[in-house]
TIPAVO-778912 format. One record per residue (C-alpha): x, y, z; residue in one letter. Coordinates in steps of 0.001 Angstrom, whole numbers, plus 500000, padded with zeros to 6 digits. Last residue first. Layout:
XYZA...
This chain:
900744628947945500X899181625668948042X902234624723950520X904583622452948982X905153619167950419X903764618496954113X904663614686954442X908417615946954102X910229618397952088X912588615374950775X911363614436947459X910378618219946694X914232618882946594X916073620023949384X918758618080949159X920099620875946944X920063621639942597X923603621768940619X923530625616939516X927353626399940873X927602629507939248X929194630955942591X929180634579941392X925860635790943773X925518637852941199X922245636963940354X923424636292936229X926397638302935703X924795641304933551X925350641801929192X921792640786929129X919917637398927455X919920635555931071X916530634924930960X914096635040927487X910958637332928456X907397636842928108X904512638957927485X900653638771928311X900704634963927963X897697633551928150X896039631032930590X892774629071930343X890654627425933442X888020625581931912X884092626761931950X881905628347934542X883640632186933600X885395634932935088X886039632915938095X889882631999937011X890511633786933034X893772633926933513X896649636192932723X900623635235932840X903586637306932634X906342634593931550X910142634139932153X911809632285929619X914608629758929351X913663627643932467X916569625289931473X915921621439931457X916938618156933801X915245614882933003X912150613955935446X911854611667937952X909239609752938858X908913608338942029X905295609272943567X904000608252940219X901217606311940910X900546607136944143X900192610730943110X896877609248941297X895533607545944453X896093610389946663X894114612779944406X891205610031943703X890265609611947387X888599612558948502X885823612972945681X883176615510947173X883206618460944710X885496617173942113X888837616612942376X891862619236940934X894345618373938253X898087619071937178X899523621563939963X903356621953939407X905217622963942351X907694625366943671X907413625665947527X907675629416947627X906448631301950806X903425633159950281X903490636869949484X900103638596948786X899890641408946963X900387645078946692X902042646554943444X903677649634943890X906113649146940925X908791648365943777X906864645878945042X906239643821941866X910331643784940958X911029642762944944X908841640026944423X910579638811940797X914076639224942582X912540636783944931X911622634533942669X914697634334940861X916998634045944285X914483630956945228X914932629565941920X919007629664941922X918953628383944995X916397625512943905X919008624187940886X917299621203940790X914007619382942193X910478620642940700X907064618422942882X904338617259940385X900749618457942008X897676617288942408X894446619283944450X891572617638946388X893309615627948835X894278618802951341X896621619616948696X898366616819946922X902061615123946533X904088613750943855X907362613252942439X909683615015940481X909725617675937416X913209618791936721X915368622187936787X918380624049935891X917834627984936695X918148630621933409X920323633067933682X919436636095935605X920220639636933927X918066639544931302X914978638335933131X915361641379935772X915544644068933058X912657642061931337X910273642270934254X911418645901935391X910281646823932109X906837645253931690X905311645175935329X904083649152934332X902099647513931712X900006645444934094X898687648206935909X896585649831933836X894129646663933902X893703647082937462X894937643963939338X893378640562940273X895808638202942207X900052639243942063X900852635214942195X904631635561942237X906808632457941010X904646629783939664X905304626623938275X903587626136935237X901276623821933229X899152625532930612X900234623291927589X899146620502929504X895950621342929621X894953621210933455X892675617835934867X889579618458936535X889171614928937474X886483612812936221X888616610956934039X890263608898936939X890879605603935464X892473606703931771X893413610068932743X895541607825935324X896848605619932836X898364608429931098X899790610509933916X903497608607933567X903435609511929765X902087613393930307X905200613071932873X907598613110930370X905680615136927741X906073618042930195X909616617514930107X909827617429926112X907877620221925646X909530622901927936X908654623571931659X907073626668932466X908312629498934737X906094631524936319X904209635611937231X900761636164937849X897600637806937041X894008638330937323X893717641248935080X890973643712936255X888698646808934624X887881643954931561X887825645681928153X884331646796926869X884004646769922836X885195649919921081X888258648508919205X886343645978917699X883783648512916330X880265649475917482X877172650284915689X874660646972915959X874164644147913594X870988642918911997X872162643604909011X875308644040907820X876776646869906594X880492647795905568X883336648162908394X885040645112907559X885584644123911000X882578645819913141X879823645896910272X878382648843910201X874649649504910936X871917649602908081X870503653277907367X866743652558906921X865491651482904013X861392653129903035X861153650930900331X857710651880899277X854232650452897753X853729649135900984X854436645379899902X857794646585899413X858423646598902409X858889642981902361X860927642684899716X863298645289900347X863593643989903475X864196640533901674X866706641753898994X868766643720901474X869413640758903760X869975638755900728X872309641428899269X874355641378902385X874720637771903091X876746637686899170X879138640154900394X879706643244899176X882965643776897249X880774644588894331X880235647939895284X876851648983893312X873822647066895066X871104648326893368X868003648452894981X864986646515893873X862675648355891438X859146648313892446X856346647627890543X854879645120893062X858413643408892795X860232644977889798X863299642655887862X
């Protein structure tokens, strides 16, 4: 077929895709008209690395990675304890759907919140990280109760083996400072933030923990201890988290915290009995 008396070009490597040759068939087309094809070099494409038009040069492995990791370092309950209390929060997603509720699968309770590091950073957390894991077994835990943070934020209180916990966490700490990473320690009041109120609602938090201010939870073992990144002010949309790498606790040939006692059956302390205060915010 000739356009104008103009051959179209011939497209010889049949593993090109069927976009291609109607890109190619209308600038050939249309320049054409000047008695020429005159076809400029058409970029790459970034995956298959074959052309494309309309494209630019660059490759997957060339596109801008983020200077910063916001980052930090949890627990997370398992499936069937965080479908425990997705049951006791139905009715409120129900009546309160305006709240900024969490994905479930993202709930955690966190240990060390290390804020916004360089990107090189975060691989120098990986070996002290799993030493640590494997030599702590994992804490016995449960979601309970309810509380909120200055009415705008929700939260499911964790009751159990808190000793244990605490020595985790601080290990953790200790693990982050001695990689030289500066941040900002907070006291641990482990918690589980579900939701968040909008701009200007002060009554729907305390309503919702209400609800459920006395539900208890069955026990499970924090089996894995997870680096965490999150995407929080990079973007106007929901709050996501990925793990970076996590680690299976108490996998090592070491004796657990060595505090030797084994005893892992929770304190009085639980989030039940911490008062009108609760938690403090991670």
């Amino acid at each position: 077929m000739t356009y104008n008396g103009v051959d179209p070009p011939r497209l010889q490597n049949s593993s090109v895709d069927f976009g291609i040759r109607i890109g190619l068939f209308i600038r050939w087309a249309g320049r054409s008209e000047r008695n020429g094809l005159d076809m400029l070099p058409l970029p790459r494409h970034p995956r298959r690395g074959i052309a494309c038009p309309g494209g630019t040069k660059s490759s997957v492995n060339e596109q801008a990675q983020p200077a910063t990791v916001r980052v930090f370092i949890a627990l997370a309950p398992p499936d069937h304890a965080k479908e425990e209390l997705s049951r006791e929060l139905r009715p409120a997603y129900d009546t309160h759907p305006d709240m900024r509720w969490n994905r479930v699968e993202d709930w955690h309770i966190t240990l060390a919140f290390l804020g916004e590091l360089p990107a090189e950073t975060v691989p120098l957390l990986r070996p002290p990280l799993a030493d640590l894991a494997a030599d702590h077994r994992p804490p016995c835990l449960a979601l309970r109760g309810s509380g909120n943070f200055d009415d705008r934020v929700l939260w499911s209180g964790i009751d159990g083996d808190l000793e244990e916990l605490h020595l985790l966490a601080a290990a953790v700490r200790t693990a982050v400072r001695n990689c030289g990473v500066v941040f900002e320690e907070r006291p641990l009041r482990p918690h589980l933030t579900l939701a968040r109120a909008r701009r200007g609602d002060r009554s729907s938090v305390g309503e919702i923990a209400a609800g459920f201010v006395g539900f208890t939870g069955s026990r499970w073992a924090a089996e894995r201890l997870h680096l965490v990144g999150s995407n929080v002010g990079r973007s106007r949309g929901p709050i996501h988290y990925r793990d970076i790498e996590a680690w299976t606790l108490g996998n090592g040939n070491g004796n657990g915290n060595g505090n030797g006692n084994g005893n892992g059956n929770g304190n009085a302390n639980g989030p039940g009995q911490q008062g009108a205060s609760g938690p403090t915010r991670r």
